[in-house]
C-alpha positions in Angstrom: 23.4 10.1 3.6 20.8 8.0 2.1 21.9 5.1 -0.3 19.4 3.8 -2.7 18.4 0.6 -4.3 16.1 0.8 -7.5 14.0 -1.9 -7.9 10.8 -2.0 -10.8 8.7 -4.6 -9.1 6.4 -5.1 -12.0 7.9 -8.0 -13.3 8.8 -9.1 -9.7 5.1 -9.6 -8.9 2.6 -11.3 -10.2 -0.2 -9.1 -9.4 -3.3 -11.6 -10.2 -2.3 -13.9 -7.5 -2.2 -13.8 -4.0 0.0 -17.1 -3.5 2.5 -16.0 -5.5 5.6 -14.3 -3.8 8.1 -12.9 -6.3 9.8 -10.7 -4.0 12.7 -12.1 -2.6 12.0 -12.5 1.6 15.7 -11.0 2.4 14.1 -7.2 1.2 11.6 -7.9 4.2 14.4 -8.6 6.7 16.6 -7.7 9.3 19.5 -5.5 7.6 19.5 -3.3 6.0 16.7 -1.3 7.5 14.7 0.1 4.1 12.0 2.5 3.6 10.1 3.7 0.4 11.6 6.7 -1.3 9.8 9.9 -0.4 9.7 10.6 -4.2 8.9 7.3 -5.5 4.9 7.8 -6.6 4.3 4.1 -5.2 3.3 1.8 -2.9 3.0 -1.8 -1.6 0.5 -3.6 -0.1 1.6 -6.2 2.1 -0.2 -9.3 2.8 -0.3 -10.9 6.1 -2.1 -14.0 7.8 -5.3 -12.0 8.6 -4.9 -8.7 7.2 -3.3 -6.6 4.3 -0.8 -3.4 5.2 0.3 -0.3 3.2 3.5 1.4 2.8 3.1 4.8 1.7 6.7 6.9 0.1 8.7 7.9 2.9 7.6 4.7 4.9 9.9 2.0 6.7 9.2 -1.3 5.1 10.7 -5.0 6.2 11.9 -5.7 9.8 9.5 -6.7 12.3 6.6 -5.0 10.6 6.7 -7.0 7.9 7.8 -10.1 9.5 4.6 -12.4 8.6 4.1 -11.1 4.8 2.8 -13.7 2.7 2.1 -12.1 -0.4 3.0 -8.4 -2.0 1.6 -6.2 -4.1 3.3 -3.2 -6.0 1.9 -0.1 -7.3 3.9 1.7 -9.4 7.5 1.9 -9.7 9.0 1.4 -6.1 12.7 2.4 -5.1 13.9 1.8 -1.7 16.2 3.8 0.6 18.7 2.2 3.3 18.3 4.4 6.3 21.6 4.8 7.8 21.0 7.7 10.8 18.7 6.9 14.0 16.6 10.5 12.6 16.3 8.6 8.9 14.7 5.5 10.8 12.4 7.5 12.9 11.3 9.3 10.4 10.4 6.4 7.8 9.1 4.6 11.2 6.7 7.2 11.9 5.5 7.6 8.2 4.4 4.0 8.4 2.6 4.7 11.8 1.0 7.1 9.8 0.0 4.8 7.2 -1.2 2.1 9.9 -3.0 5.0 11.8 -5.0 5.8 8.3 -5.6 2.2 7.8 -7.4 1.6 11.5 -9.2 4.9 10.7 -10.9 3.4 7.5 -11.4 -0.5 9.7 -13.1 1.1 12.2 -16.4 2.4 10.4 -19.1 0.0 10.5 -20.4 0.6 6.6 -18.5 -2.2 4.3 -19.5 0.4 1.5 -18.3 3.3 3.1 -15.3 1.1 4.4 -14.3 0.3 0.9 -15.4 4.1 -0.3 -12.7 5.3 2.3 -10.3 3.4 1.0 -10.0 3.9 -2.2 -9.9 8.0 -1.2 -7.0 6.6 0.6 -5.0 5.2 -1.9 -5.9 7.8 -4.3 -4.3 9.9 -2.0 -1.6 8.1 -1.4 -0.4 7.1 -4.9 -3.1 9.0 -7.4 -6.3 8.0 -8.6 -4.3 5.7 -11.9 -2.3 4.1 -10.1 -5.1 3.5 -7.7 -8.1 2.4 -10.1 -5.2 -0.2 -11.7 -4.8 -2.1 -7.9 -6.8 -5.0 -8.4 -10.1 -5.4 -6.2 -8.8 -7.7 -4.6 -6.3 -6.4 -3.1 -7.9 -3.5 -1.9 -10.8 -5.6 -0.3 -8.0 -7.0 1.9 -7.0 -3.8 2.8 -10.4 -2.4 3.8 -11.3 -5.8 5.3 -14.6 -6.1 2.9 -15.6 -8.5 -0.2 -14.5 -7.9 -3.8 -17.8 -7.1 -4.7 -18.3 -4.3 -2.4 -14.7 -2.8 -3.7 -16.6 -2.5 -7.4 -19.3 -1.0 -6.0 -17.1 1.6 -4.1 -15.5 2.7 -7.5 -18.7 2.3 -9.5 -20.4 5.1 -6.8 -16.6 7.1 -6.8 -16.9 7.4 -10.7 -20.6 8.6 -10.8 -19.7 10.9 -8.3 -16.7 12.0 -10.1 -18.9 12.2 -13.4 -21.6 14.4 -11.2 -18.2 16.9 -10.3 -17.5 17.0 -13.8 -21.2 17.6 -15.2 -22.0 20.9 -12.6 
């Protein structure tokens, strides 16, 4: 059986600054062992000394993955689950492999444009294109490992193309 802990992060995290860390540390610890709710619709992107990390719905978060977070971002409203069986924990440990996996897919093209391009497919997948367009640029340059500027370019080319969809 799965306990869970609501939590609206919103006014937990200031999302214009990186140095800020609203969310209390103990959620990233040891016990209990947490994941994302399957259902919840959101996301966080987790900060770290020289890279940023994503956890998708379903996906562990805290623990020794999350052990160097400096700074957090939420997208949309989050609720976490405490995984109680070993299959819970396995399961929310090899959704966040997944999200990792996704993550080195999208590092290792050469582009920067295409990098960011990828990435922002990405998090449209993971937590729809509002929720994903509302993520500041940031934030998602840290994830794709590319400059802010080349983030704004990536949506400016995603929302022609999506204006070309729409046209034909």
């Amino acid at each position: 059986m799965i306990s869970t802990l609501d939590a609206s992060l919103s006014t937990l995290i200031d999302a214009a600054s990186f140095t800020q860390l609203t969310l209390p540390y103990s959620l990233l610890g040891n016990e209990p062992f947490l994941s994302l709710a399957p259902d919840c619709g959101g996301g966080l992107i987790l900060q770290k000394s020289f890279y940023a990390d994503f956890v998708s719905p379903g996906a562990a978060v805290g623990g020794d993955f999350d052990a160097h977070c400096t700074a957090i971002y939420a997208i949309g409203k989050i609720q976490f689950q405490v995984l109680e069986t070993h299959a819970e924990r396995q399961q929310a440990l090899q959704q966040r492999m997944d999200c990792i996996e996704k993550l080195y897919q999208v590092a290792s093209v050469s582009s920067s444009l295409h990098r960011a391009s990828l990435m922002l497919h990405q998090l449209c997948d993971w937590v729809g294109i509002h929720e994903a367009s509302e993520i500041p640029v940031e934030w998602v340059a840290r994830l794709a490992g590319v400059q802010p500027k080349t983030v704004h370019l990536a949506w400016e080319k995603y929302w022609q193309d999506c204006q070309l969809f729409v046209e034909h």
